[in-house]
VOPAGU-2260 file (C-alpha; in pm, 1 decimal, decimal comma):
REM VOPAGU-2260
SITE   aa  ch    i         X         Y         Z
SITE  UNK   A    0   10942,3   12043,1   11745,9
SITE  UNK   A    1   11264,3   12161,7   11606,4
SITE  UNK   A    2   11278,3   12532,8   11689,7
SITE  UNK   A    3   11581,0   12784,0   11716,0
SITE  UNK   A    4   11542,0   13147,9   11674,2
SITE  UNK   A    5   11224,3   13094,8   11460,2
SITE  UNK   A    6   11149,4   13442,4   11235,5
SITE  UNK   A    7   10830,4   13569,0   11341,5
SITE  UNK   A    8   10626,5   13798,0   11072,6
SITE  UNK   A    9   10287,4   13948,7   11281,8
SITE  UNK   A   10   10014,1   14094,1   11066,8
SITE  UNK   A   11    9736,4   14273,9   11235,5
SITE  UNK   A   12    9401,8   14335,8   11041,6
SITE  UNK   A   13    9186,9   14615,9   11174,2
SITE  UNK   A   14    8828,1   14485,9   11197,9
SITE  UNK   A   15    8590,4   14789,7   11139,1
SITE  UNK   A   16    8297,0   14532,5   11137,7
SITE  UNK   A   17    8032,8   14769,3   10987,6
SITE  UNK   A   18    7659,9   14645,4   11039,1
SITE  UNK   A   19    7820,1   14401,6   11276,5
SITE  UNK   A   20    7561,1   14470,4   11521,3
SITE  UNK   A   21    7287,0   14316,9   11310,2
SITE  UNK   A   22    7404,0   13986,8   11312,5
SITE  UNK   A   23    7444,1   14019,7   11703,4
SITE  UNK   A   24    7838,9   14049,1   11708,9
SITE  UNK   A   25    7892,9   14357,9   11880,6
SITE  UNK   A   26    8141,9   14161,0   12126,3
SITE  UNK   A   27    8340,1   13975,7   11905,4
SITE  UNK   A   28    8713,3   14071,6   11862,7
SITE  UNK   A   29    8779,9   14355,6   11639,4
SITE  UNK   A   30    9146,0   14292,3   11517,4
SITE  UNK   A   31    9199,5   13992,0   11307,9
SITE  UNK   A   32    9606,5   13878,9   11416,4
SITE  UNK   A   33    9733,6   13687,8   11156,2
SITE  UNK   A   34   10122,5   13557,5   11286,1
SITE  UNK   A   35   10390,5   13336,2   11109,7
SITE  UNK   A   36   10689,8   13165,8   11279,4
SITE  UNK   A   37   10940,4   12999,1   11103,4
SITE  UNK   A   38   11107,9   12758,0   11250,0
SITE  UNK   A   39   11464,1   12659,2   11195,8
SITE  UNK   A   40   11405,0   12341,9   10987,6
SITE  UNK   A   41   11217,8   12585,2   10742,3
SITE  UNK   A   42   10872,9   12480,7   10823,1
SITE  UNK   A   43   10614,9   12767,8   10895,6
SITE  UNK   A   44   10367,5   12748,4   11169,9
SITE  UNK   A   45   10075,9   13039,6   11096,8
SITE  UNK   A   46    9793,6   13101,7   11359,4
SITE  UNK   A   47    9549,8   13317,3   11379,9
SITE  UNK   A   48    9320,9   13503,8   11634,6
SITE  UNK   A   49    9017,0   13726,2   11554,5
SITE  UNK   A   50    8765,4   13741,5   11308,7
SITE  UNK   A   51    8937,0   13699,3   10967,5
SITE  UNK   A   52    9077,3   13888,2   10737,5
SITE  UNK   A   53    8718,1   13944,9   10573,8
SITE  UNK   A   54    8654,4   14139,9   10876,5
SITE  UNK   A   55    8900,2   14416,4   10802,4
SITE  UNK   A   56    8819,8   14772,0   10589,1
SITE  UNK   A   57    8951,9   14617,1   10309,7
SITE  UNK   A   58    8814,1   14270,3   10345,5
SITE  UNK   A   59    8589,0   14109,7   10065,3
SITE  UNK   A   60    8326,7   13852,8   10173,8
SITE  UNK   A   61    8291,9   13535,4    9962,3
SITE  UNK   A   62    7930,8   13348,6    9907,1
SITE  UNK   A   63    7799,2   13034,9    9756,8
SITE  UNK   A   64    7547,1   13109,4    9507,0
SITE  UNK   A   65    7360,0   12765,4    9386,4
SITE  UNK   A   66    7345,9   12694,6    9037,2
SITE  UNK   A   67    7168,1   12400,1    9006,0
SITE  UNK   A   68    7054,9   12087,2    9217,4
SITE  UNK   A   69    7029,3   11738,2    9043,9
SITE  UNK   A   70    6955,9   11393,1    9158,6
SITE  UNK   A   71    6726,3   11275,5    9447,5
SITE  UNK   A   72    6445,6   11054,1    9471,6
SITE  UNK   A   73    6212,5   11267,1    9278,1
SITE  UNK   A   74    6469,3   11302,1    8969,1
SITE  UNK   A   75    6366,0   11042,8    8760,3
SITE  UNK   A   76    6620,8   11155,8    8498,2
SITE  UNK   A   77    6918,0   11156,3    8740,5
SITE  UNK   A   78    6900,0   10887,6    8997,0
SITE  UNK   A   79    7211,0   10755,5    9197,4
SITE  UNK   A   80    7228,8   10498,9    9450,0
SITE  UNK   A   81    7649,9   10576,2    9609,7
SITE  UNK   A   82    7823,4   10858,2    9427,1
SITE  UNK   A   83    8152,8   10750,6    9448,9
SITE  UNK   A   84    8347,7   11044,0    9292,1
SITE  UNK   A   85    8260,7   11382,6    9039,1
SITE  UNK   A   86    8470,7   11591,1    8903,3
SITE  UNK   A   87    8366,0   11937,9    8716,2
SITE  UNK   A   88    8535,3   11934,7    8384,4
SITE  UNK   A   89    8686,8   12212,6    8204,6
SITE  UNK   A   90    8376,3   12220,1    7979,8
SITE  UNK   A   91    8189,5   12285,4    8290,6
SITE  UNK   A   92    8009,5   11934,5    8311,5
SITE  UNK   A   93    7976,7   11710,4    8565,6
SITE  UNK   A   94    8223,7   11381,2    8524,3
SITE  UNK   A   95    8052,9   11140,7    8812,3
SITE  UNK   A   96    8070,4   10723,8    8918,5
SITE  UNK   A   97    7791,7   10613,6    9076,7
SITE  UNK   A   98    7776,1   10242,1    9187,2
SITE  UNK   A   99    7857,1    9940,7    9052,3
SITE  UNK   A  100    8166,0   10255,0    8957,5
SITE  UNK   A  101    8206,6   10083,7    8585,0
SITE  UNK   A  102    8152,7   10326,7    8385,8
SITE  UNK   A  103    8201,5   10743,8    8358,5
SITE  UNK   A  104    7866,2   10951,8    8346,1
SITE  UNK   A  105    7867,1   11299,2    8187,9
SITE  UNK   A  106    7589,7   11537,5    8320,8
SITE  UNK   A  107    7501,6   11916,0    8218,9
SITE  UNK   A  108    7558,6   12141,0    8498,7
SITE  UNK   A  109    7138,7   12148,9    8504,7
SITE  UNK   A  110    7109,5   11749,2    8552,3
SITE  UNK   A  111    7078,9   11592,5    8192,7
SITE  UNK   A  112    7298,0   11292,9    8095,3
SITE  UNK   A  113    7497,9   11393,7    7806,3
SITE  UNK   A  114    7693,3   11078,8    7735,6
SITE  UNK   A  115    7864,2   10792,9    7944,8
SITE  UNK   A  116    8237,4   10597,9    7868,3
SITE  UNK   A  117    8372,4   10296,1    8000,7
SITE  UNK   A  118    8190,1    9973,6    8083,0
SITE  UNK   A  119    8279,4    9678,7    8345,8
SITE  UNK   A  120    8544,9    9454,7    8260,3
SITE  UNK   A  121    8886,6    9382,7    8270,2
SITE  UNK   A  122    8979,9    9441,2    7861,6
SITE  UNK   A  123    9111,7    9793,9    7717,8
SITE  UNK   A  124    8857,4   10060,2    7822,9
SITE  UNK   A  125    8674,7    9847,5    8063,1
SITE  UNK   A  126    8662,7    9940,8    8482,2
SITE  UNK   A  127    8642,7    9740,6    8747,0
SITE  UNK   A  128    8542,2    9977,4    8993,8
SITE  UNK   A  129    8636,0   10377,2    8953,0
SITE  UNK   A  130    8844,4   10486,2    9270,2
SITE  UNK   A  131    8859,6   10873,3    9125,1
SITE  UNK   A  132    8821,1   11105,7    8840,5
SITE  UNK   A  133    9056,0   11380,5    8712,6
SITE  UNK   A  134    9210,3   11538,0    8448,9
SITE  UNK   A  135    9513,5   11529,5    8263,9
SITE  UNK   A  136    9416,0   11793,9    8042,4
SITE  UNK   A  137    9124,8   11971,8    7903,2
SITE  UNK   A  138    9101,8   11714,8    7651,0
SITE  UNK   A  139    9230,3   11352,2    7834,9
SITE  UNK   A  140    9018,8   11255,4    8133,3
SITE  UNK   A  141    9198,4   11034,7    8429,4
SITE  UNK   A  142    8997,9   10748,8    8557,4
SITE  UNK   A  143    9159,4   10546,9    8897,6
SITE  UNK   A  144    9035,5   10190,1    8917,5
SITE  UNK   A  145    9016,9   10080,1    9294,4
SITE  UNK   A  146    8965,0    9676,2    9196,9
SITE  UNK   A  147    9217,4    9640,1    8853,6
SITE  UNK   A  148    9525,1    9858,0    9040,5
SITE  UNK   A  149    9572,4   10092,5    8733,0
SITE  UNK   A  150    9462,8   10429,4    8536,0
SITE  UNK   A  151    9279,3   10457,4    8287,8
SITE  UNK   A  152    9284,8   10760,2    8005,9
SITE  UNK   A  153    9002,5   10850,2    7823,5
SITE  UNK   A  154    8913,8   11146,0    7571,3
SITE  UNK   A  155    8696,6   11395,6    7671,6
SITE  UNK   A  156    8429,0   11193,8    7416,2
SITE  UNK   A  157    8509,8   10873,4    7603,8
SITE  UNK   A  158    8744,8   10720,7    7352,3
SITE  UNK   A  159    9013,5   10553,6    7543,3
SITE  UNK   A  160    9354,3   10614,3    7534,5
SITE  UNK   A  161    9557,3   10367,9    7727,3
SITE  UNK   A  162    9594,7   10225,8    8095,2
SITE  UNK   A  163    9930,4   10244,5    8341,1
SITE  UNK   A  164    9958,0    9971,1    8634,0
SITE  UNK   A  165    9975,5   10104,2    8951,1
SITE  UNK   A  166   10190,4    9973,9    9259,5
SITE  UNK   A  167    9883,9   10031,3    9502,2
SITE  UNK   A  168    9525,0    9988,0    9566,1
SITE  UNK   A  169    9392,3   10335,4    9475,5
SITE  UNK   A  170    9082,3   10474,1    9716,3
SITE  UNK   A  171    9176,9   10170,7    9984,9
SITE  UNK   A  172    9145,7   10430,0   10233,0
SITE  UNK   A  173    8846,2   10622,4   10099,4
SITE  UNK   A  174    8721,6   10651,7    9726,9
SITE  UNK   A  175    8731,6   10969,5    9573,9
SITE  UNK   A  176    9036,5   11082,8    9769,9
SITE  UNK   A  177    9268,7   11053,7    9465,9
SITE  UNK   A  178    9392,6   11381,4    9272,3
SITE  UNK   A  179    9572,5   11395,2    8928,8
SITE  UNK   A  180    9766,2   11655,9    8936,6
SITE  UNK   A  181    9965,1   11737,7    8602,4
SITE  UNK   A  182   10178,8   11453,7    8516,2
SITE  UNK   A  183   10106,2   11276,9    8872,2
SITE  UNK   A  184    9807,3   11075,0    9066,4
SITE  UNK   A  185    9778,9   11109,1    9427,4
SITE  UNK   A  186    9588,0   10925,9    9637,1
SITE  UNK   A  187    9540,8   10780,7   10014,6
SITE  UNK   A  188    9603,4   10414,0   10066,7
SITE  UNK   A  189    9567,2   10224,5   10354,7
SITE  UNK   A  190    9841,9    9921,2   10440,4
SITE  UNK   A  191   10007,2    9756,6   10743,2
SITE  UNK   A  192   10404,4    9650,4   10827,8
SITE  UNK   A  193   10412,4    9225,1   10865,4
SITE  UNK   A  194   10716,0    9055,5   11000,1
SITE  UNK   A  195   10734,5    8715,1   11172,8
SITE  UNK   A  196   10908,1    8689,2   11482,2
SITE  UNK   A  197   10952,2    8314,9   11675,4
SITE  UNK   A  198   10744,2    8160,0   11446,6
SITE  UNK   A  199   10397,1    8421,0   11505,1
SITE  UNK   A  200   10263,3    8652,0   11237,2
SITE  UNK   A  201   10312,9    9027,3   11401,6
SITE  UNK   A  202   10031,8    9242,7   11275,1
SITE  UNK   A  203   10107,1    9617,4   11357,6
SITE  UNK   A  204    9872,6    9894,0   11388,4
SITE  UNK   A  205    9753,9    9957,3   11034,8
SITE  UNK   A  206    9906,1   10296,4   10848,8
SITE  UNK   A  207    9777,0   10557,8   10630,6
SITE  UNK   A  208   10000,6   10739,0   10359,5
SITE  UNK   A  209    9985,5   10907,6   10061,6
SITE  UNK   A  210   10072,6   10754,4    9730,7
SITE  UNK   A  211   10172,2   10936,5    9433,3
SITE  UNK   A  212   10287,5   10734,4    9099,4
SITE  UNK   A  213   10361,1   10889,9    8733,8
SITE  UNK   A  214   10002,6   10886,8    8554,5
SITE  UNK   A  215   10188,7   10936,0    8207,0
SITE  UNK   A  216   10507,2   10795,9    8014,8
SITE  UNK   A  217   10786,3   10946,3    8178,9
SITE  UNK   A  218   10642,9   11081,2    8489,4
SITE  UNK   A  219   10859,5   11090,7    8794,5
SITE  UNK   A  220   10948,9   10747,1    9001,3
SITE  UNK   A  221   10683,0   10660,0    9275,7
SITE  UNK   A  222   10688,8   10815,1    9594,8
SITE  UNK   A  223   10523,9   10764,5    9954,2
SITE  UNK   A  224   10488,6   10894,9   10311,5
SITE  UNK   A  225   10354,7   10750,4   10616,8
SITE  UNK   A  226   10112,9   10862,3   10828,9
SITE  UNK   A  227   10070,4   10685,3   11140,4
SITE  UNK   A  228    9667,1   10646,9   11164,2
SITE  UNK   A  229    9519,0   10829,5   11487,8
SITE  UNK   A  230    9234,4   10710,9   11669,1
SITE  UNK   A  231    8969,6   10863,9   11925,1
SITE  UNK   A  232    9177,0   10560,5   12112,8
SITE  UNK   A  233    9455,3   10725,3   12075,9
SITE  UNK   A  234    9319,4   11073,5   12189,1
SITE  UNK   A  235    9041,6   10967,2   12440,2
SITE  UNK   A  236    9194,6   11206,4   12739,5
SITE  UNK   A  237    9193,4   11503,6   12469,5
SITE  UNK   A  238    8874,0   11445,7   12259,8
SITE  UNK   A  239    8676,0   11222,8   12507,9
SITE  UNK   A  240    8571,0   10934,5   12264,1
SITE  UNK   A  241    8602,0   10597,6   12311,1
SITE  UNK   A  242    8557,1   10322,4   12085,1
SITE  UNK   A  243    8379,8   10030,9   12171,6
SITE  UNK   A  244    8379,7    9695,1   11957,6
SITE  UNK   A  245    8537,6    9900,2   11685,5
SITE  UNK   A  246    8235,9   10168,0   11711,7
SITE  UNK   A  247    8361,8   10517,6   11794,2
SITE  UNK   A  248    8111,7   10730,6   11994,8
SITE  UNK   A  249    7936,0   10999,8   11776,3
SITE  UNK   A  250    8113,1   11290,8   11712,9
SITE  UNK   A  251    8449,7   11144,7   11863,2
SITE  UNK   A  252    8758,1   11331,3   11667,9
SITE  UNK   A  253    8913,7   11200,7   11436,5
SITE  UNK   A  254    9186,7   11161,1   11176,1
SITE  UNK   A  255    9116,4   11420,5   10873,8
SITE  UNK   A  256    9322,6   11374,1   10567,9
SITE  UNK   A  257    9337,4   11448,1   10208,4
SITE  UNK   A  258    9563,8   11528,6    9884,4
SITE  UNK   A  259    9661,6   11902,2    9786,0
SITE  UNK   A  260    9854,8   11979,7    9526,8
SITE  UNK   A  261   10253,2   11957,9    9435,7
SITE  UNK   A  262   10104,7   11689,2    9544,2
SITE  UNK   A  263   10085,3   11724,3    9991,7
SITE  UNK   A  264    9903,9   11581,2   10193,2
SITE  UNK   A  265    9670,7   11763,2   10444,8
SITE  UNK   A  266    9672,9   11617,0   10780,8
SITE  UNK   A  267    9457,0   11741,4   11109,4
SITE  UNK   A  268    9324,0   11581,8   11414,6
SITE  UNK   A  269    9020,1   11621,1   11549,4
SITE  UNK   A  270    9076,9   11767,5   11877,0
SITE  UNK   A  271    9244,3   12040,9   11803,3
SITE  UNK   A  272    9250,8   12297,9   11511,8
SITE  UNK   A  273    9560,5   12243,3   11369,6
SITE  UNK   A  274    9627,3   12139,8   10998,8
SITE  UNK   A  275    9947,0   12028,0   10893,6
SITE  UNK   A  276   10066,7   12014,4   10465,5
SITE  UNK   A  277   10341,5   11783,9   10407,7
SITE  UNK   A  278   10515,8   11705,5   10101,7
SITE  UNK   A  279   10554,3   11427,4    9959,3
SITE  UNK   A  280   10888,8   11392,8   10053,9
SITE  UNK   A  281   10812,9   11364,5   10385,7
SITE  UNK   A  282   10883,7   11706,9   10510,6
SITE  UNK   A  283   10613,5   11929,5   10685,2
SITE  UNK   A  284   10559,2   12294,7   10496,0
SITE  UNK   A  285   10314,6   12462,0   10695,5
SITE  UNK   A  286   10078,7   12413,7   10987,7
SITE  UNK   A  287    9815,5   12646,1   11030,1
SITE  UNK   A  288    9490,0   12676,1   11239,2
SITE  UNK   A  289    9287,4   12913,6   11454,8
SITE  UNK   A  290    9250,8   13009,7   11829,5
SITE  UNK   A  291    8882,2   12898,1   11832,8
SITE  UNK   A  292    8693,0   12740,9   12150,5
SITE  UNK   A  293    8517,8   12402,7   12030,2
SITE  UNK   A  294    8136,6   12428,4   12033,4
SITE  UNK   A  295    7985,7   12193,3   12253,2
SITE  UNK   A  296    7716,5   11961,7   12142,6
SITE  UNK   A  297    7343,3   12072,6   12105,1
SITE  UNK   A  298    7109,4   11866,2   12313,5
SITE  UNK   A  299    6982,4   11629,1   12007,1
SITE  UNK   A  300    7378,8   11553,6   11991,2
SITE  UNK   A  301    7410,2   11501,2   12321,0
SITE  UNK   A  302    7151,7   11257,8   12346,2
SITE  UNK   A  303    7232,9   11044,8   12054,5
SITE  UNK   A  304    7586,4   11034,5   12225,1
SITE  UNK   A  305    7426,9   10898,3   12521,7
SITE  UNK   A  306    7176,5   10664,2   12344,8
SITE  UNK   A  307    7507,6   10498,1   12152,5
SITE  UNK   A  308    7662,8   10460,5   12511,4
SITE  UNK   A  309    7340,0   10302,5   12627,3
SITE  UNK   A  310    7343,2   10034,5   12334,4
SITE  UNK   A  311    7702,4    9980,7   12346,9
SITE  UNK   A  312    7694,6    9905,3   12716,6
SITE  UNK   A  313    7963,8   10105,7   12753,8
SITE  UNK   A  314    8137,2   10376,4   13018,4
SITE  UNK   A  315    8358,5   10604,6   13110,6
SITE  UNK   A  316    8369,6   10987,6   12945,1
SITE  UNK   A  317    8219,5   11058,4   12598,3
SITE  UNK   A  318    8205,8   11317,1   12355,5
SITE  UNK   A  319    8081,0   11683,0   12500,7
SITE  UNK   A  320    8194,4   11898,2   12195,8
SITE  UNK   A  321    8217,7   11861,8   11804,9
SITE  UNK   A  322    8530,3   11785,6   11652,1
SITE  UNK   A  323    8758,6   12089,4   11601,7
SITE  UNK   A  324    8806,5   11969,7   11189,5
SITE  UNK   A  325    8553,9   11727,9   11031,6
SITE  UNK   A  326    8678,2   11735,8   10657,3
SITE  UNK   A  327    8956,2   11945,5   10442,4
SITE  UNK   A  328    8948,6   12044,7   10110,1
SITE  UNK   A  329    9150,3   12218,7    9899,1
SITE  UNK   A  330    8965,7   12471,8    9615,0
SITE  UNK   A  331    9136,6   12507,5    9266,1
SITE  UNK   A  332    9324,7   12804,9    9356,5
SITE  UNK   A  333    9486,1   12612,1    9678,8
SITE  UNK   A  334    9283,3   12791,3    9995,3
SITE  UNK   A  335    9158,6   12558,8   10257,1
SITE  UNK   A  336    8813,2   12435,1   10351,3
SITE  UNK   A  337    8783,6   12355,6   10646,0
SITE  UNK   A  338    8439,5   12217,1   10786,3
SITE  UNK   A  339    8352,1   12192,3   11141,8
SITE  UNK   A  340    7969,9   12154,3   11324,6
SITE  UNK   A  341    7835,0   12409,7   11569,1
SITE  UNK   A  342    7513,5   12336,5   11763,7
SITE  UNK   A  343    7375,4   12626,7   11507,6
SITE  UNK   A  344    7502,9   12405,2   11173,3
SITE  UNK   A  345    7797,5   12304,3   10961,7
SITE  UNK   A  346    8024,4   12585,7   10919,0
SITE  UNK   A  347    8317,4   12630,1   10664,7
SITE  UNK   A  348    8603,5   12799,7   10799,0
SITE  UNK   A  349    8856,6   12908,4   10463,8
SITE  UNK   A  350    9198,2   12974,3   10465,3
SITE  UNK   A  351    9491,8   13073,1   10181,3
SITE  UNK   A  352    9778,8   12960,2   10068,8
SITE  UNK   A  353    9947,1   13143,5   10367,3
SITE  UNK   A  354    9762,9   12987,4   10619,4
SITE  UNK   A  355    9567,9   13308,5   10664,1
SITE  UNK   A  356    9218,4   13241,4   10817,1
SITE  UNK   A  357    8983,5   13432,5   10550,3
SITE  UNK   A  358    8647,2   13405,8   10673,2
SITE  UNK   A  359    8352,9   13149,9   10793,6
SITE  UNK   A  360    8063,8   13041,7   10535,9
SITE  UNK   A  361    7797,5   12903,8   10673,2
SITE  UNK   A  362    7816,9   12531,1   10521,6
SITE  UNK   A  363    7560,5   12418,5   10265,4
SITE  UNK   A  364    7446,1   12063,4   10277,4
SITE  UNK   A  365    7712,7   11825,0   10175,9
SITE  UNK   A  366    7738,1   11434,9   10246,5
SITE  UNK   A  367    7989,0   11314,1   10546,1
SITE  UNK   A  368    8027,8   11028,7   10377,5
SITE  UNK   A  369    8033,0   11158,7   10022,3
SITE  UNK   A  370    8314,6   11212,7    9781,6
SITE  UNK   A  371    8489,2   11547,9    9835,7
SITE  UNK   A  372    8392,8   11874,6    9658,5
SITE  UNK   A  373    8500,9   11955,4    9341,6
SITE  UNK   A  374    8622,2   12307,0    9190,0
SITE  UNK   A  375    8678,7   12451,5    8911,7
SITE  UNK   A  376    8664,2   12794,8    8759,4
SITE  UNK   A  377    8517,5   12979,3    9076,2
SITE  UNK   A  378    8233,8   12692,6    9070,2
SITE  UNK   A  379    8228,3   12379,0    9296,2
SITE  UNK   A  380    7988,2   12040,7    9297,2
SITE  UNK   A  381    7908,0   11882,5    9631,8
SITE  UNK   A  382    7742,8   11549,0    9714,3
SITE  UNK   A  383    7435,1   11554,9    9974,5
SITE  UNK   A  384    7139,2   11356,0   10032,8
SITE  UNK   A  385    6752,3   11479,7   10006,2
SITE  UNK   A  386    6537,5   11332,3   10338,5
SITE  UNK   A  387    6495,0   10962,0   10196,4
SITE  UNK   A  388    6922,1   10955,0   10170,0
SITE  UNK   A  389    6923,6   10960,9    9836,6
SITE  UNK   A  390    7214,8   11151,1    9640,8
SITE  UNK   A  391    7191,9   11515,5    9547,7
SITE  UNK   A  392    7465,2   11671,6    9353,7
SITE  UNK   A  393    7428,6   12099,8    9350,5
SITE  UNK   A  394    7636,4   12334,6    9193,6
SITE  UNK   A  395    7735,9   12651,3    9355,1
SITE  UNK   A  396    7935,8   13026,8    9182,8
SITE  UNK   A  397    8216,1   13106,7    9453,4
SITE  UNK   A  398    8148,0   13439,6    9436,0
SITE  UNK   A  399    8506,0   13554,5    9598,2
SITE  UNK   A  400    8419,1   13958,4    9579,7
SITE  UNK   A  401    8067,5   13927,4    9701,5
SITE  UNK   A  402    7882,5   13948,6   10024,5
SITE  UNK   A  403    7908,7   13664,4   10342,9
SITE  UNK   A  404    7573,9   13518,1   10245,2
SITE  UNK   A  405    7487,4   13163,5   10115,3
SITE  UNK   A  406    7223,1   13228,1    9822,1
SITE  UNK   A  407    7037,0   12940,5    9699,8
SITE  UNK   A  408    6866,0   12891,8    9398,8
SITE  UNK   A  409    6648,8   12589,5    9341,8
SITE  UNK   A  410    6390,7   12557,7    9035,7
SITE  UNK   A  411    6114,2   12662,7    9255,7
SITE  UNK   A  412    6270,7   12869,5    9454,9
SITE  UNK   A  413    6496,1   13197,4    9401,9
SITE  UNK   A  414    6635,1   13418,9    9642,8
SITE  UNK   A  415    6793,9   13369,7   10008,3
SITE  UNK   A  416    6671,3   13076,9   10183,2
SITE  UNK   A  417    6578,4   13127,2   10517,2
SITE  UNK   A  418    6486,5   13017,5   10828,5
SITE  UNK   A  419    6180,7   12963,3   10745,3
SITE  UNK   A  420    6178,8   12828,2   10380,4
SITE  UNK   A  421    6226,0   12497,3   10251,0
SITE  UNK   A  422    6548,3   12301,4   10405,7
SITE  UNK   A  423    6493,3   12539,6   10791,2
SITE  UNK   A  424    6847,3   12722,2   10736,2
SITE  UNK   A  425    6997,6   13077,5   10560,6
SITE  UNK   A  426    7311,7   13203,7   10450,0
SITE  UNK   A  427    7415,5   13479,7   10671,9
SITE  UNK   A  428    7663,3   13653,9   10887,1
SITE  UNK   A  429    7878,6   13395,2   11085,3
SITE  UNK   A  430    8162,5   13493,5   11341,4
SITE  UNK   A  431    8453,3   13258,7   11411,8
């Protein structure tokens, strides 16, 4: 780390907690320290201590309201088998692929199929298999295709525009990782370096970077970084996973990545909370995280940690704690989501532009394996699964003025969930 006489800006948020004894916090910290260094090759480092800056007299709460909830095995009008990406629209539908991915479907916020574009092929308009969905505009909507290696432009109607070539396989590394972001697509491919030396094909360890190519006539050239993939291999005396037969133990850390805008790409490791953004160009911005102690595993965790060691003959020293960062994702006014598991639940720790630690949400369900959320206008669409793993897509209001529960709304159901009421789990007060 290049450091000389970095510039340090401290920011301490007093943390009058009111009511704080109800949710069984009366020993928590009560100053949220929010500190920046900048180092000398201009790259900030933020971290933070405390509960938030929600915690402080002048601090605002956010809460996830739930709009609606489509999809499932008892929708028969909305039925997916492998979401692959959504994105809300500006006209506040739902733009989704589900499996085979060769078409675009169009869904009301409330579930009903309003029309569907594209159709599989290889001809003008047709899709091979849809990597990601943006948009360009509030009228042209960007389609990535994974198997033809090109975009794809569409009206909002679904009459299509044109298609650009790309130079790489788009949602190699995940689907529904790409971003188009004005004039430029972004996504996470996955690759390796070849060279032959004395005759024998060298394979090196295979890479990760980020990809961003002009999505319009006279968009800027393409543009790459590199990422050297980390593995619970890699970080086995830190995060105590192993990987046996190419099967990491449960809950072993692991690489987190995804696109931001400008575009940057978001890059954290499991083991510890630290997320780095770097641009595009190669050079890091900002790293930011939080002075949190990892939660250790609950006993069901534990166990199934121990049953995969069992089956996988394997020894040595497992997992005892839950990654520090499971997934990042940035919302449409560029704060950070970070998620993370407790042995109470999936939280979501949210941070700003600054790297300013905001506040903890307590997470509603959302798929691991999923496409990311999507936001848009103070809403956001996740991805779950109902109990026969079947896809679920809700719709939540980010209330960012509002209180620090998690109100849910389902057509049976309105009010706060809670313990006791369908799904076992509430929105409530959450420390750090």
């Amino acid at each position: 780390m290049v450091s000389v006489n970095p510039t340090t800006r401290t920011i301490l948020i007093a943390a009058l907690l009111i009511g704080a004894g109800a949710c069984g916090a009366t020993d928590r910290p009560t100053e949220a320290v929010f500190r920046v260094d900048t180092l000398a090759s201009g790259a900030r480092v933020a971290s933070n201590s405390g509960p938030g800056a929600w915690a402080g007299p002048e601090g605002r709460p956010w809460r996830l309201e739930q709009l609606e909830r489509f999809g499932g095995r008892e929708d028969t009008a909305a039925s997916f088998s492998t979401i692959l990406d959504l994105e809300f629209g500006p006209d506040s539908m739902i733009y989704l692929a589900d499996l085979p991915g060769t078409e675009v479907d169009v869904y009301s916020i409330g579930g009903a199929l309003v029309r569907s574009f594209g159709r599989a092929g290889e001809g003008p308009g047709e899709l091979g298999r849809i990597g990601a969905i943006g948009f360009l505009s509030e009228a042209v909507v960007g389609v990535s295709d994974a198997e033809l290696r090109r975009l794809s432009f569409f009206s909002r109607t679904g009459d299509f525009i044109r298609s650009t070539p790309l130079d790489f396989s788009p949602g190699r590394f995940r689907l529904g990782t790409g971003r188009f972001l004005g004039r430029r697509y972004a996504d996470l491919t996955q690759f390796a370096s070849r060279s032959r030396r004395n005759g024998r094909l060298l394979v090196t360890y295979p890479y990760i970077g980020l990809k961003a190519a002009p999505n319009d006539r006279g968009g800027a050239a393409p543009d790459s970084i590199v990422v050297e993939r980390w593995t619970p291999e890699a970080g086995a005396a830190r995060s105590r996973g192993r990987v046996v037969s190419g099967s990491p133990a449960p809950f072993s850390a692991r690489q987190v990545l995804a696109v931001a805008t400008d575009p940057a790409l978001l890059v954290a490791r499991g083991d510890e909370y630290r997320v780095h953004r770097i641009s595009v160009e190669g050079d890091t911005l900002l790293t930011f995280g939080r002075d949190v102690a990892p939660s250790p595993l609950g006993p069901e965790d534990t166990d199934s940690v121990a049953a995969w060691a069992e089956r996988a003959r394997a020894r040595g020293s497992y997992p005892r704690v839950y990654p520090m960062v499971d997934r990042v994702v940035e919302d449409e006014l560029g704060n950070a989501w970070i998620w993370r598991k407790t042995a109470e639940g999936a939280v979501v720790d949210i941070f700003d532009q600054e790297g300013r630690f905001l506040g903890t949400l307590e997470s509603p369900p959302i798929s691991e394996s999923g496409p990311p959320p999507s936001f848009r206008d103070a809403k956001v669409a996740m991805v779950s699964s109902d109990e026969f793993g079947v896809p679920v897509v809700t719709t939540y209001r980010v209330d960012r003025l509002g209180g620090a529960s998690l109100v849910m709304r389902r057509r049976s159901l309105v009010g706060v969930r809670t313990a006791g009421g369908p799904g076992g789990w509430r929105g409530g007060c959450i420390g750090p």
